[in-house]
Residue frames relative to the residue before (quaternion, step in Angstrom):
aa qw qx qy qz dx dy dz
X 1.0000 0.0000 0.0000 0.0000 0.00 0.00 0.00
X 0.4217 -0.7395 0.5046 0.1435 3.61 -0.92 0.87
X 0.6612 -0.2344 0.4664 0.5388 3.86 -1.89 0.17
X 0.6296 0.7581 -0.1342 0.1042 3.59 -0.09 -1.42
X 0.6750 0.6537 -0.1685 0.2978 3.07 1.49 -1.26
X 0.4780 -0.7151 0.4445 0.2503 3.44 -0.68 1.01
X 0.2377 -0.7785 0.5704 -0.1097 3.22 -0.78 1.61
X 0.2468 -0.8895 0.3808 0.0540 3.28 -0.05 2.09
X 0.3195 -0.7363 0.4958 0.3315 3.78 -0.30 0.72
X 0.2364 -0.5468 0.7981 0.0905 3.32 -1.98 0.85
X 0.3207 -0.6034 0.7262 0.0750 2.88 -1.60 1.30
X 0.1478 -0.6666 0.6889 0.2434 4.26 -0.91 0.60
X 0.5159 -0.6172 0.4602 0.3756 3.79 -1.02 0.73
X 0.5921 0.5576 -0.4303 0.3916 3.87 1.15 -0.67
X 0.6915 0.4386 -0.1982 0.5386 3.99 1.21 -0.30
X 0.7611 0.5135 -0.3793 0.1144 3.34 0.53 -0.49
X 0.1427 0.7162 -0.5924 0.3402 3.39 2.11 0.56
X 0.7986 0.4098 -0.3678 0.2429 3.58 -0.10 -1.19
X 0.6258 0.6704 -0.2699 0.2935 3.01 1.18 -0.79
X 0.5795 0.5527 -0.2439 0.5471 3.14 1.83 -1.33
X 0.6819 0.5765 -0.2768 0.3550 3.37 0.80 -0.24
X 0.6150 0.4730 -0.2640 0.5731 3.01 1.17 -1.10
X 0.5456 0.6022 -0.3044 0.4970 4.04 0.63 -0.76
X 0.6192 0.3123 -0.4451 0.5665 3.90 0.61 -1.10
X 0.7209 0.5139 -0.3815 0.2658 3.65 0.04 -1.74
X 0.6889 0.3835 -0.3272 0.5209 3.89 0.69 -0.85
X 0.6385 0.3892 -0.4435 0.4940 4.11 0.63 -0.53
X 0.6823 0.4538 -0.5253 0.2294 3.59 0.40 -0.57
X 0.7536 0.3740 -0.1944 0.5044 3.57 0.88 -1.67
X 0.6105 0.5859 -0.3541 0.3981 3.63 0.40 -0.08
X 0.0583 -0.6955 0.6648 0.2663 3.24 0.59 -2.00
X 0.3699 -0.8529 0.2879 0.2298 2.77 -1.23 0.61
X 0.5451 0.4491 -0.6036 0.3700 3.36 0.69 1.50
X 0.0157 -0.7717 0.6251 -0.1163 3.65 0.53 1.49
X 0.8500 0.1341 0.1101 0.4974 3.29 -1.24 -1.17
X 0.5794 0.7144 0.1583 0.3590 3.33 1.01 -1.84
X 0.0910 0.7929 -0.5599 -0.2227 3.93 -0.18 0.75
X 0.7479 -0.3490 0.1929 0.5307 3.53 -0.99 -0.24
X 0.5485 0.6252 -0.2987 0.4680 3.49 1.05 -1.41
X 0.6827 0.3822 -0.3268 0.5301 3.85 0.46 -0.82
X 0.5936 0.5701 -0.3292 0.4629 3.81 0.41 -0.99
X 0.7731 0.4006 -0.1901 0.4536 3.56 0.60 -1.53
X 0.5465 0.4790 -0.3541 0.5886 4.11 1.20 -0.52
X 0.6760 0.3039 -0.5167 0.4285 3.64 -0.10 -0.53
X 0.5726 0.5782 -0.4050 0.4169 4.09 0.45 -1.60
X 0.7097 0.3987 -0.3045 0.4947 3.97 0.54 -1.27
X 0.5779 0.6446 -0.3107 0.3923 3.62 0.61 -0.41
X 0.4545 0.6548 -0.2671 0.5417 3.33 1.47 -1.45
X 0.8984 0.3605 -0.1014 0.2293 2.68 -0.53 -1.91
X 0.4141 0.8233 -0.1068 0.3733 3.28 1.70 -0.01
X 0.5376 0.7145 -0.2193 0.3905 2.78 1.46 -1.55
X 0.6149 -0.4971 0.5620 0.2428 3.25 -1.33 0.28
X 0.8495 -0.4118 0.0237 0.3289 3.29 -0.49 0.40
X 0.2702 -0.8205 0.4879 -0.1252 2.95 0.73 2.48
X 0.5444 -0.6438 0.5054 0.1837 3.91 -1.27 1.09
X 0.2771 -0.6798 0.5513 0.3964 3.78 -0.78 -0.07
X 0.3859 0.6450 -0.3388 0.5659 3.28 0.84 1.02
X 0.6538 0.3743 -0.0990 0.6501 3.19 1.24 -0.95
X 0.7897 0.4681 -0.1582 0.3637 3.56 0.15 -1.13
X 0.6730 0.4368 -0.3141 0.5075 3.47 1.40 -0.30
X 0.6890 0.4786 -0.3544 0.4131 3.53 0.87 -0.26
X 0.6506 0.4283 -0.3534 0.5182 3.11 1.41 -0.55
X 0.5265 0.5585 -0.4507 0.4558 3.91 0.79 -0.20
X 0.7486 0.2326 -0.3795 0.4914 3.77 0.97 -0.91
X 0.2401 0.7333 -0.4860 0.4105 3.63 0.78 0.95
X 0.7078 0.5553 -0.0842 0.4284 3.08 1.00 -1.36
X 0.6583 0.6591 -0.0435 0.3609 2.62 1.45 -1.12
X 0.6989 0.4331 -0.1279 0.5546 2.72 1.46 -1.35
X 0.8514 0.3684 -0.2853 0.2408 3.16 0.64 -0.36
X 0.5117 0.6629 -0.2898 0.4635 2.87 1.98 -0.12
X 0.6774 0.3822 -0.2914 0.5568 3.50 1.78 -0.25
X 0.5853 0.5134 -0.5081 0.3684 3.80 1.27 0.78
């Protein structure tokens, strides 16, 4: 295995308010093909939603997440 190796993020559910946050604040003013393609936008949002025991609180913003970007 090499320097190189791709090093999968874990979201903890006690943090991922921020995360959902940060995600609206870069999808809103950006959009999501900023910096960012969709595919990358859409893996982190699926990732999210992943988490271990994610809030429905949590899960609906990131679902319209999905949403949004799958309709930019």
């Amino acid at each position: 295995m090499n320097n190189f190796s791709v090093v999968a993020r874990s979201y903890n559910v006690s943090h991922l308010d921020a995360t959902i946050t940060h995600l609206e604040q870069v999808l809103n003013l950006e959009g999501a093909n900023s910096l960012f393609s969709k595919t990358d936008w859409y893996g982190c949002v699926l990732e999210a939603l992943s988490t271990p025991g994610l809030a429905t609180s949590q899960r609906v913003p990131l679902q319209r997440l999905l949403g949004r970007i799958a309709q930019s």
